[in-house]
PDB file as gemmi writes it, atoms N, CA and C in Angstrom:
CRYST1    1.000    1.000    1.000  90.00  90.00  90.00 P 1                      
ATOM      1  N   UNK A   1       0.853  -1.175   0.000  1.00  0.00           N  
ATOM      2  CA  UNK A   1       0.000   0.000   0.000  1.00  0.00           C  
ATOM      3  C   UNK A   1       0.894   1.232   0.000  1.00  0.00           C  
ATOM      4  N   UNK A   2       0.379   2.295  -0.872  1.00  0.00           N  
ATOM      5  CA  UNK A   2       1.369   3.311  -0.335  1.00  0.00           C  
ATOM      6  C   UNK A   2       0.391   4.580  -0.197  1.00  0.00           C  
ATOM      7  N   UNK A   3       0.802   5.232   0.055  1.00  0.00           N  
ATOM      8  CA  UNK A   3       0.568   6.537   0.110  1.00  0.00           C  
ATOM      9  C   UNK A   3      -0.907   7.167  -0.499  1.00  0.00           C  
ATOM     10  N   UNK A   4      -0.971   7.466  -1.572  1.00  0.00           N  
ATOM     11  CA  UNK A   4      -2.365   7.241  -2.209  1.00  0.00           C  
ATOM     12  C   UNK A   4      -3.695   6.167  -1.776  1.00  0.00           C  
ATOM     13  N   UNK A   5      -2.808   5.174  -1.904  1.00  0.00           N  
ATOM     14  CA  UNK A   5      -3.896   4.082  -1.614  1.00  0.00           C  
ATOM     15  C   UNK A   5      -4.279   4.255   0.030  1.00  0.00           C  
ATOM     16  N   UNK A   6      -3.470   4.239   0.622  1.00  0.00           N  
ATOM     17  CA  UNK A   6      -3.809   4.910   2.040  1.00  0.00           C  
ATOM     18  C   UNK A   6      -4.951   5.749   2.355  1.00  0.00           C  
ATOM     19  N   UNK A   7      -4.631   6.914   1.348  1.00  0.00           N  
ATOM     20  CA  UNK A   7      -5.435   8.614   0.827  1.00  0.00           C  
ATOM     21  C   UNK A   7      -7.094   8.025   1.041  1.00  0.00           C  
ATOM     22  N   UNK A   8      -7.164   7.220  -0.265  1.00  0.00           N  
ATOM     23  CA  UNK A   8      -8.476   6.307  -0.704  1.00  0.00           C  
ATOM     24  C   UNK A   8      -9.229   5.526   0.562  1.00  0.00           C  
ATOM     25  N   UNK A   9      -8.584   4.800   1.032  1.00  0.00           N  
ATOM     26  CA  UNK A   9      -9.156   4.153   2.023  1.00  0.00           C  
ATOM     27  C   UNK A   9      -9.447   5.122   3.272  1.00  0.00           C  
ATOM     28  N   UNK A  10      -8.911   6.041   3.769  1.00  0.00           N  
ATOM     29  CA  UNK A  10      -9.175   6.677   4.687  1.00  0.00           C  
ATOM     30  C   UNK A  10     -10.152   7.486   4.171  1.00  0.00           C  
ATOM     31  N   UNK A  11     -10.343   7.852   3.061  1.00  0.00           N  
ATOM     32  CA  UNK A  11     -11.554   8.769   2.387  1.00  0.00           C  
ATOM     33  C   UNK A  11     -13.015   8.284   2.457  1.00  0.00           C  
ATOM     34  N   UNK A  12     -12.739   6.641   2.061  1.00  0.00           N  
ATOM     35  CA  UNK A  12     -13.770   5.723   1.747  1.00  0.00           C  
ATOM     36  C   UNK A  12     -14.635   5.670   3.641  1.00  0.00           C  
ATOM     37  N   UNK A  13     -13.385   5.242   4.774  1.00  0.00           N  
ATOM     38  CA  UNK A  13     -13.965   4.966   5.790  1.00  0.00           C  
ATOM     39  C   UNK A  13     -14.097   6.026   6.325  1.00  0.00           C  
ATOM     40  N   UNK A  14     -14.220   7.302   6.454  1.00  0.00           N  
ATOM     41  CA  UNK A  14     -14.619   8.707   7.106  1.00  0.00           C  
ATOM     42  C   UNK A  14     -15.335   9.168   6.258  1.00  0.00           C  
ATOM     43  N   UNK A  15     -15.871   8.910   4.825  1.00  0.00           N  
ATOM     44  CA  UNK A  15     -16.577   9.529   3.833  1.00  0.00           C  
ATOM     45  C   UNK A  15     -16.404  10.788   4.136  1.00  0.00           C  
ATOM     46  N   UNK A  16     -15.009  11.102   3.406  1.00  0.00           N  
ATOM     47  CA  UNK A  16     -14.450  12.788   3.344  1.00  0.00           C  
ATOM     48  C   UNK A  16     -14.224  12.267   2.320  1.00  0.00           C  
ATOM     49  N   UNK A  17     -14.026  13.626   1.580  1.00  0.00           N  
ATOM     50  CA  UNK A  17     -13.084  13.931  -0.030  1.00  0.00           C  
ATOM     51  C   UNK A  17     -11.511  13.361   0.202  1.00  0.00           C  
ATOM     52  N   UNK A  18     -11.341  13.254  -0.867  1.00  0.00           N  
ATOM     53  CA  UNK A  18      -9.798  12.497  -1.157  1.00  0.00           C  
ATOM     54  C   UNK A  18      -8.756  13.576  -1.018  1.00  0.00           C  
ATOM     55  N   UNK A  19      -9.439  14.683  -1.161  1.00  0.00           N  
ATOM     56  CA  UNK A  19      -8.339  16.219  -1.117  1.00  0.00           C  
ATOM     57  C   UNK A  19      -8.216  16.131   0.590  1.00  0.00           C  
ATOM     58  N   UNK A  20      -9.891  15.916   1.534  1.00  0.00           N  
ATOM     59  CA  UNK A  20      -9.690  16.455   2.646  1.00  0.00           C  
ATOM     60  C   UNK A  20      -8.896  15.235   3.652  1.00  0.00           C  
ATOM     61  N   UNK A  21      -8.711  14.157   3.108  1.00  0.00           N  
ATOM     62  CA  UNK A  21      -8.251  12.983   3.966  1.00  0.00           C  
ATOM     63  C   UNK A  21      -7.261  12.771   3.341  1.00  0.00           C  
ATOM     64  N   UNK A  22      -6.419  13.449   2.441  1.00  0.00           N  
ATOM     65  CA  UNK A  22      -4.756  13.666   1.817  1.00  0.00           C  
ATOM     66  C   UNK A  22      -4.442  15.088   3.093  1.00  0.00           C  
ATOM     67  N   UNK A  23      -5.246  15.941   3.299  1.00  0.00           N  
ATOM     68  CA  UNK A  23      -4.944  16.946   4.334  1.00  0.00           C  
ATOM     69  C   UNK A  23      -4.934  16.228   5.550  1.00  0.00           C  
ATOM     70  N   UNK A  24      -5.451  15.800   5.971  1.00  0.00           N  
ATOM     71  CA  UNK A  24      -5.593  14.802   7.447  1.00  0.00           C  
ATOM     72  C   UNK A  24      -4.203  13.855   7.630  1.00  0.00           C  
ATOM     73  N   UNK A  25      -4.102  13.080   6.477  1.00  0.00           N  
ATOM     74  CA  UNK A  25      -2.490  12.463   6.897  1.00  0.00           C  
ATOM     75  C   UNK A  25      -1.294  13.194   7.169  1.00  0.00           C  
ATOM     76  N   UNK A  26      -1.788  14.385   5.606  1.00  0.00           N  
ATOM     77  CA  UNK A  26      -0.547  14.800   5.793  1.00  0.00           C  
ATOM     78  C   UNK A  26       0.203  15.614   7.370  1.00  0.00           C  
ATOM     79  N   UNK A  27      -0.936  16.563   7.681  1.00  0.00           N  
ATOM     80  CA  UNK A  27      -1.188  17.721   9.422  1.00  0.00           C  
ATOM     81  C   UNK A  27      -0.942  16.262   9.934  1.00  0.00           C  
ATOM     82  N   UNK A  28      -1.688  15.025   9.947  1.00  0.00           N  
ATOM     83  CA  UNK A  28      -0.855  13.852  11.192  1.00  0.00           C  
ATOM     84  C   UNK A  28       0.691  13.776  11.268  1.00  0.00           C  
ATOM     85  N   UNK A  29       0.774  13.300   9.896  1.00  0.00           N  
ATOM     86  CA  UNK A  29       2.468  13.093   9.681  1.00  0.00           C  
ATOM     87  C   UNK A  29       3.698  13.896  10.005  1.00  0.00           C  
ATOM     88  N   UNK A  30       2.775  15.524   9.637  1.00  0.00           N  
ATOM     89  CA  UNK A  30       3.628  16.551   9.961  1.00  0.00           C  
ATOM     90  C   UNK A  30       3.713  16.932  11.503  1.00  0.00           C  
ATOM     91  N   UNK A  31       3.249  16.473  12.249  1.00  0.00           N  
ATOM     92  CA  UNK A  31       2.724  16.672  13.692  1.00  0.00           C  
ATOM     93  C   UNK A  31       4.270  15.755  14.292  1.00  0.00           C  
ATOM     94  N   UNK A  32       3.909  14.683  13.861  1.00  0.00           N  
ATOM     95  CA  UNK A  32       4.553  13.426  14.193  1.00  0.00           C  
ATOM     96  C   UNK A  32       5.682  13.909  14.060  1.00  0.00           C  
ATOM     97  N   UNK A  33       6.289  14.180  12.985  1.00  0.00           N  
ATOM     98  CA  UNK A  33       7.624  14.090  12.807  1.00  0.00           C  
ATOM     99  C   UNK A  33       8.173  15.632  13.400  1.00  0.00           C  
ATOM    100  N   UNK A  34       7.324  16.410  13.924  1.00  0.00           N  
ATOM    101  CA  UNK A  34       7.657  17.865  14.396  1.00  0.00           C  
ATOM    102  C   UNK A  34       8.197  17.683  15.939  1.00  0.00           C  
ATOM    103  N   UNK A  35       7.087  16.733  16.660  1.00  0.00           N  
ATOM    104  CA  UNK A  35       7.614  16.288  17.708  1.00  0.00           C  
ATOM    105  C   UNK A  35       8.561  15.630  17.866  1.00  0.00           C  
ATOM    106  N   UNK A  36       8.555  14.588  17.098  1.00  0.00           N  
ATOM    107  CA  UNK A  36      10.292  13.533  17.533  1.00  0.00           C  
ATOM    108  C   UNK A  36      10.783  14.215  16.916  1.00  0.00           C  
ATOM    109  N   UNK A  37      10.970  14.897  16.065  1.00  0.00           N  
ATOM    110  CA  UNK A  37      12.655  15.814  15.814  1.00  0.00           C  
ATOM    111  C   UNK A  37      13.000  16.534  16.858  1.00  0.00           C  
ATOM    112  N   UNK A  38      11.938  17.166  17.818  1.00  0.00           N  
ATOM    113  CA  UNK A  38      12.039  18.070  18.785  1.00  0.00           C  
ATOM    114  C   UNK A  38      12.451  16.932  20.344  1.00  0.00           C  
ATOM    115  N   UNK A  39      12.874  15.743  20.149  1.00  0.00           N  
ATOM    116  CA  UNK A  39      12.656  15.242  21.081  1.00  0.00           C  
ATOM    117  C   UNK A  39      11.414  14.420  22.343  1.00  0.00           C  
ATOM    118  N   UNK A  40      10.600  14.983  21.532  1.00  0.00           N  
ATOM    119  CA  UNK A  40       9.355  14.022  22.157  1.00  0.00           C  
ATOM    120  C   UNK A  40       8.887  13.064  21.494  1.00  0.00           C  
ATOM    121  N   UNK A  41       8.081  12.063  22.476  1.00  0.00           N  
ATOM    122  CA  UNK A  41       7.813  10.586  21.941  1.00  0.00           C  
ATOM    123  C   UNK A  41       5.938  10.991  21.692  1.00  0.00           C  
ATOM    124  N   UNK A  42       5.424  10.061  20.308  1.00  0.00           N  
ATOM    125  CA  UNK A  42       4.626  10.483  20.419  1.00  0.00           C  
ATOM    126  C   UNK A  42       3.608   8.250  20.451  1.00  0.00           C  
ATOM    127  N   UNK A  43       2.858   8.697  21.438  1.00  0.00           N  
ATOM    128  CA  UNK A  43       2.390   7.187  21.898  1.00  0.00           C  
ATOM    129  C   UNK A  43       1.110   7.337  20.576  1.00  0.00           C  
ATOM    130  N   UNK A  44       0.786   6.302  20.685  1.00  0.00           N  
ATOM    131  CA  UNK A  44      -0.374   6.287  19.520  1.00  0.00           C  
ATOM    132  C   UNK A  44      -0.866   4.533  20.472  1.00  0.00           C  
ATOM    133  N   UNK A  45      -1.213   4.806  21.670  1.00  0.00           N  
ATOM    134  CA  UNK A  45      -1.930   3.586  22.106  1.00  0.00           C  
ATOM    135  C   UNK A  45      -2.579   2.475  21.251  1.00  0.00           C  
ATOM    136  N   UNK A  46      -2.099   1.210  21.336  1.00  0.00           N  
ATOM    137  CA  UNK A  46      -2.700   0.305  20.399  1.00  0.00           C  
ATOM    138  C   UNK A  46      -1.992   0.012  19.008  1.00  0.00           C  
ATOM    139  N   UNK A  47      -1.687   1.187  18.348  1.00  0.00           N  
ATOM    140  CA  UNK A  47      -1.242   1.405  17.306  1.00  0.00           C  
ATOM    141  C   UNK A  47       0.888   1.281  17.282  1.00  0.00           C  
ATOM    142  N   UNK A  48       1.617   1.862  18.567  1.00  0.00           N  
ATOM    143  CA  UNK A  48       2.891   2.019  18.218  1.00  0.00           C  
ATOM    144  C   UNK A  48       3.143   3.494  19.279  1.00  0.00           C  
ATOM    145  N   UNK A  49       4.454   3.725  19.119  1.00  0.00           N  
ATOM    146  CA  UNK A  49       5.436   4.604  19.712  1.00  0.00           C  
ATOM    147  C   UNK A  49       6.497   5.265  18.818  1.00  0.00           C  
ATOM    148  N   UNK A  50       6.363   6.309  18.519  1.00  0.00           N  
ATOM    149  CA  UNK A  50       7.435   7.676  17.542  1.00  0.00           C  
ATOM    150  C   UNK A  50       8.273   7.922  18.768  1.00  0.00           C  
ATOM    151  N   UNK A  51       9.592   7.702  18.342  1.00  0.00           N  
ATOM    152  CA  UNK A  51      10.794   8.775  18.827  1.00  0.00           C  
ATOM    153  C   UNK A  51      12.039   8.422  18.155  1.00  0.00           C  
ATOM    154  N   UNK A  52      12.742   9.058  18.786  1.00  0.00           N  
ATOM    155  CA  UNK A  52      14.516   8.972  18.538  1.00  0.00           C  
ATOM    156  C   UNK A  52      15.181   8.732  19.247  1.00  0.00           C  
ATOM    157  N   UNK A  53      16.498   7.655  18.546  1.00  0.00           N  
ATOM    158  CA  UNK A  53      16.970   7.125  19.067  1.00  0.00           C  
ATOM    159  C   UNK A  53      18.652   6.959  18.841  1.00  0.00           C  
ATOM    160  N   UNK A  54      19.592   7.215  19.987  1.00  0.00           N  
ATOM    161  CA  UNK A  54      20.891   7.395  19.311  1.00  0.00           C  
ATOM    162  C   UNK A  54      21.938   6.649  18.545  1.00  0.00           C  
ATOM    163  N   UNK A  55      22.290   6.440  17.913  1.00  0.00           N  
ATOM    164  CA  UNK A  55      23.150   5.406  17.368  1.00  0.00           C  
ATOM    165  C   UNK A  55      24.486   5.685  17.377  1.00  0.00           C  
ATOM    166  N   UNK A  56      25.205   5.221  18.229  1.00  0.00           N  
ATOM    167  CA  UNK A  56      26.315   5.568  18.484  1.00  0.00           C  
ATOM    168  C   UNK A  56      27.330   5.491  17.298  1.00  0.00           C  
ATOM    169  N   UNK A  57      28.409   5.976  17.268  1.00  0.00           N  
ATOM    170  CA  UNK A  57      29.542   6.052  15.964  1.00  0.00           C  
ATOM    171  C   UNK A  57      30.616   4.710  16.217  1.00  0.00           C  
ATOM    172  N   UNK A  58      30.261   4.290  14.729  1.00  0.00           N  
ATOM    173  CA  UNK A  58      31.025   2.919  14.673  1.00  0.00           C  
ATOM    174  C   UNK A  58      31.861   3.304  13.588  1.00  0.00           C  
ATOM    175  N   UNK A  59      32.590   1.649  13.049  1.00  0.00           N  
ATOM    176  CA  UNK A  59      33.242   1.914  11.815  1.00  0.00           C  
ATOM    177  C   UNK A  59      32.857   0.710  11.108  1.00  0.00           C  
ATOM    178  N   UNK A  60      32.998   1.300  10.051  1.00  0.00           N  
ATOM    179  CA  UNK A  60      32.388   0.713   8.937  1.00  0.00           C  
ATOM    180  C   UNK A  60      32.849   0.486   7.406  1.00  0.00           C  
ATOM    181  N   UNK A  61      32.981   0.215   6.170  1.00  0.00           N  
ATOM    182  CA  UNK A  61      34.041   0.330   5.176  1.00  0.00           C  
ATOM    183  C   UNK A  61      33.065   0.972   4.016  1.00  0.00           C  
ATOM    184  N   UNK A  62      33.925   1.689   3.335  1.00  0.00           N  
ATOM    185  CA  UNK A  62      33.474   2.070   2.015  1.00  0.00           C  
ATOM    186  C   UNK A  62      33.313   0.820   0.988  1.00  0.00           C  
ATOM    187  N   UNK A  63      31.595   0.771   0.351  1.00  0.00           N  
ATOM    188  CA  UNK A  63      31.703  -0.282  -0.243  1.00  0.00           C  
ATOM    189  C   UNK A  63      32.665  -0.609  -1.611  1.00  0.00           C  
ATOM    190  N   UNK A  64      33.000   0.432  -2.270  1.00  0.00           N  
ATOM    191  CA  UNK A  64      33.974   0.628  -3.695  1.00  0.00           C  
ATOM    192  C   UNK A  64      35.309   0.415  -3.356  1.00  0.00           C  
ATOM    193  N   UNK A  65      35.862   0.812  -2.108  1.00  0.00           N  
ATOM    194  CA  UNK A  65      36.703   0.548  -1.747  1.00  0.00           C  
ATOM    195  C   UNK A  65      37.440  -0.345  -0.762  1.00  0.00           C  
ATOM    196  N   UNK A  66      36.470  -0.860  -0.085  1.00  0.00           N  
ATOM    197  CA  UNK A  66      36.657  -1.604   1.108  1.00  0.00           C  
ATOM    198  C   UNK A  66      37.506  -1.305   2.336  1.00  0.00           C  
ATOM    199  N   UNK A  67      37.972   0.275   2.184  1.00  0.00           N  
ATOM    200  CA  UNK A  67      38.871   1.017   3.119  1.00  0.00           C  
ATOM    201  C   UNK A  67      37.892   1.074   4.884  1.00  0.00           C  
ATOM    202  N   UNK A  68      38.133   1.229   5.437  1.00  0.00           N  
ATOM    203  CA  UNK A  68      37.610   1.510   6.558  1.00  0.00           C  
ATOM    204  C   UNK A  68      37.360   3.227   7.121  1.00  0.00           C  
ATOM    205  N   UNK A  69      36.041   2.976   7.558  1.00  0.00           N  
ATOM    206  CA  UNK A  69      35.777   4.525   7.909  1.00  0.00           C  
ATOM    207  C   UNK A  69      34.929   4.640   8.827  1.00  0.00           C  
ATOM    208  N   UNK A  70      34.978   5.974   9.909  1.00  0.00           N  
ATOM    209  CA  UNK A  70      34.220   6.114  10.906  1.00  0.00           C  
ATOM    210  C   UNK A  70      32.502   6.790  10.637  1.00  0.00           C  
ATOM    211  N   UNK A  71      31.907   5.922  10.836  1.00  0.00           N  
ATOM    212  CA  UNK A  71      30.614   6.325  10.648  1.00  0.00           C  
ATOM    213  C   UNK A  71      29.997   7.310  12.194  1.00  0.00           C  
ATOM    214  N   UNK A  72      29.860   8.598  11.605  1.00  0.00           N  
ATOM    215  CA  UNK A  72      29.527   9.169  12.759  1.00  0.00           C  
ATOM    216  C   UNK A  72      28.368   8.703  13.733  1.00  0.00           C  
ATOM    217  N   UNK A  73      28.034   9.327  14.997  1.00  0.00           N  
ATOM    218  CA  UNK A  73      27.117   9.432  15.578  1.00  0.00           C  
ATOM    219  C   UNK A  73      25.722  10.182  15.287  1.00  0.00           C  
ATOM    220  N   UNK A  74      24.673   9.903  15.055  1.00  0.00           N  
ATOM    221  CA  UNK A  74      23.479  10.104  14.349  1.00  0.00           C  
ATOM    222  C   UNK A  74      22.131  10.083  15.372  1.00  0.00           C  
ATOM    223  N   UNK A  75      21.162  10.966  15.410  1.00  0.00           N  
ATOM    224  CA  UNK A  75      20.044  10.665  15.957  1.00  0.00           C  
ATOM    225  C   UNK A  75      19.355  10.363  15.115  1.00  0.00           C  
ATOM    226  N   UNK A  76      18.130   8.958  15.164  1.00  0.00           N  
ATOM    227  CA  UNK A  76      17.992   8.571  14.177  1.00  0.00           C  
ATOM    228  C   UNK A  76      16.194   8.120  14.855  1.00  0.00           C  
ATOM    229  N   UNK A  77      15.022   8.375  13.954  1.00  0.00           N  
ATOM    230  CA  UNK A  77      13.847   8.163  14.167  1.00  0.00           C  
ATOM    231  C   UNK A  77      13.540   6.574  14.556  1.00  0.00           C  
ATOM    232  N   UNK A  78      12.724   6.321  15.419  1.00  0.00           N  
ATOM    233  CA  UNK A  78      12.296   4.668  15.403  1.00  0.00           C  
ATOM    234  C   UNK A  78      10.834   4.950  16.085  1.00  0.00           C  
ATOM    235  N   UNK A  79      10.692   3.473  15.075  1.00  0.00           N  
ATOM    236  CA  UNK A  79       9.204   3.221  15.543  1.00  0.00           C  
ATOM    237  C   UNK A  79       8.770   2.310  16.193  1.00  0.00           C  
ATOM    238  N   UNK A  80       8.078   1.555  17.122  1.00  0.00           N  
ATOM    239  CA  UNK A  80       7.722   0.905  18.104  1.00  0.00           C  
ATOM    240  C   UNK A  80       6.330   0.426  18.233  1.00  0.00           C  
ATOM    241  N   UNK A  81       6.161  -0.750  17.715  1.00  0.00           N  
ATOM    242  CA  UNK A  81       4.397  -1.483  17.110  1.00  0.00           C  
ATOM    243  C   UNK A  81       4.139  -1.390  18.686  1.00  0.00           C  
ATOM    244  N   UNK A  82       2.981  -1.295  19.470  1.00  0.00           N  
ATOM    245  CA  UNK A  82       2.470  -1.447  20.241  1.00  0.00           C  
ATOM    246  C   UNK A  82       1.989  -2.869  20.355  1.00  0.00           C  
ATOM    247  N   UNK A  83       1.286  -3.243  21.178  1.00  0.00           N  
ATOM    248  CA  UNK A  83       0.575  -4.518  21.355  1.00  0.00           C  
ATOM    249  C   UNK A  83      -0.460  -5.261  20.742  1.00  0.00           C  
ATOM    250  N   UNK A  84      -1.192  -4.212  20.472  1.00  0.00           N  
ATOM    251  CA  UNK A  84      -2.385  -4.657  19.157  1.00  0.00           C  
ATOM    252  C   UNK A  84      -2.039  -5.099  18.192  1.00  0.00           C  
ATOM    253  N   UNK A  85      -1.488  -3.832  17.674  1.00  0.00           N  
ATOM    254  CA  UNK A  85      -0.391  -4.313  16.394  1.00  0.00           C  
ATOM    255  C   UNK A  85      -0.135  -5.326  16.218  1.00  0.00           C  
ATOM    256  N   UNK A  86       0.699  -5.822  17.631  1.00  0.00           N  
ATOM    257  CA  UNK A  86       1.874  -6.587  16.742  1.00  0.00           C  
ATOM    258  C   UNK A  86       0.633  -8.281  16.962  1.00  0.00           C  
ATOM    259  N   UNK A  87      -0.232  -8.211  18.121  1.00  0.00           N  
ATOM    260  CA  UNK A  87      -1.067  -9.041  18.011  1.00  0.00           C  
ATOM    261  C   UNK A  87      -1.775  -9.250  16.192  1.00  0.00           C  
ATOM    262  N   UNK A  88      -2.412  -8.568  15.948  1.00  0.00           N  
ATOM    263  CA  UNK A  88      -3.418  -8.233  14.766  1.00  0.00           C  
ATOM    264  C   UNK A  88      -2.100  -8.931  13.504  1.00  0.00           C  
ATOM    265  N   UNK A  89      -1.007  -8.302  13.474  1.00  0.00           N  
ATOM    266  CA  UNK A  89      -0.215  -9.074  12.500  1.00  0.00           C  
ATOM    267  C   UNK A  89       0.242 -10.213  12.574  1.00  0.00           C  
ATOM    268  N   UNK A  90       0.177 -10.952  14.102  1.00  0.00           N  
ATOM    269  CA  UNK A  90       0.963 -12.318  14.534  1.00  0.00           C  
ATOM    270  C   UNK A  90      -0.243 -13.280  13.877  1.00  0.00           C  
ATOM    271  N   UNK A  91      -1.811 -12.807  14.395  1.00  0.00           N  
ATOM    272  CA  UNK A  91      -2.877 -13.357  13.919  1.00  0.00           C  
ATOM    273  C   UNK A  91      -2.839 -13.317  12.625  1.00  0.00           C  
ATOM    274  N   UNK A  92      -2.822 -12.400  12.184  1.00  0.00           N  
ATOM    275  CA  UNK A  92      -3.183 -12.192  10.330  1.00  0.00           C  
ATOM    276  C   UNK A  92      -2.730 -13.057   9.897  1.00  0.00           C  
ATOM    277  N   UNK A  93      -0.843 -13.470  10.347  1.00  0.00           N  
ATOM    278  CA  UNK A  93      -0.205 -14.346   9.847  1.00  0.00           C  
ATOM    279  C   UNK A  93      -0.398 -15.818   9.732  1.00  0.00           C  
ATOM    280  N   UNK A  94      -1.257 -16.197  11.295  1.00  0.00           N  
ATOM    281  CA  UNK A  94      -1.499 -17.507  11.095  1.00  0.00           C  
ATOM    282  C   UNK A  94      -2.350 -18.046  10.125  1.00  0.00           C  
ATOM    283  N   UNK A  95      -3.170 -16.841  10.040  1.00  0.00           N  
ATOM    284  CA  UNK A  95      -4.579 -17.617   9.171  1.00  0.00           C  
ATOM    285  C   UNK A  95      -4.155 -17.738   7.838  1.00  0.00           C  
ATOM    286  N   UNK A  96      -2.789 -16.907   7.149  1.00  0.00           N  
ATOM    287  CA  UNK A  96      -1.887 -17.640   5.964  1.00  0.00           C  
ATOM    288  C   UNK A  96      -1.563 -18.990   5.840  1.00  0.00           C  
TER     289      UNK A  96                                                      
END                                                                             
């Protein structure tokens, strides 16, 4: 699914316009990612957990070259399925 198709289905189940439920993800998404850049976690009960997370500086090699190089230290976004979630997909899976 991507993006669009997302658009559609959220249009279909709130019976809004496809313009006004492309506005709705997008003000979510932009919300989301305003906070964890800023350092806050954002819970979405049921659904998962937004924040950041540090990744410390390792080393690592250039792939063309195979030289070795220090990969800096990075704050880096992660996401975190909640319990439903990860229930609803463990199920989905069995009935495959």
């Amino acid at each position: 699914m991507n993006k669009a198709d997302l658009i559609d289905q959220l249009s279909q189940k709130i019976q809004v316009s496809k313009s006004q439920s492309e506005d709705f993800l997008n003000a979510a998404l932009e919300i989301i990612q305003r906070a964890v850049s800023n350092g806050e976690e954002v819970k979405l009960v049921g659904f998962g957990t937004f924040d950041q997370s540090f990744r410390k500086s390792r080393t690592g090699r250039n792939p063309k070259t195979g030289s070795l190089m220090t990969i800096p230290a990075s704050q880096v976004p992660r996401f975190r399925p909640g319990k439903d979630f990860k229930d609803r997909v463990t199920k989905d899976r069995r009935k495959k």
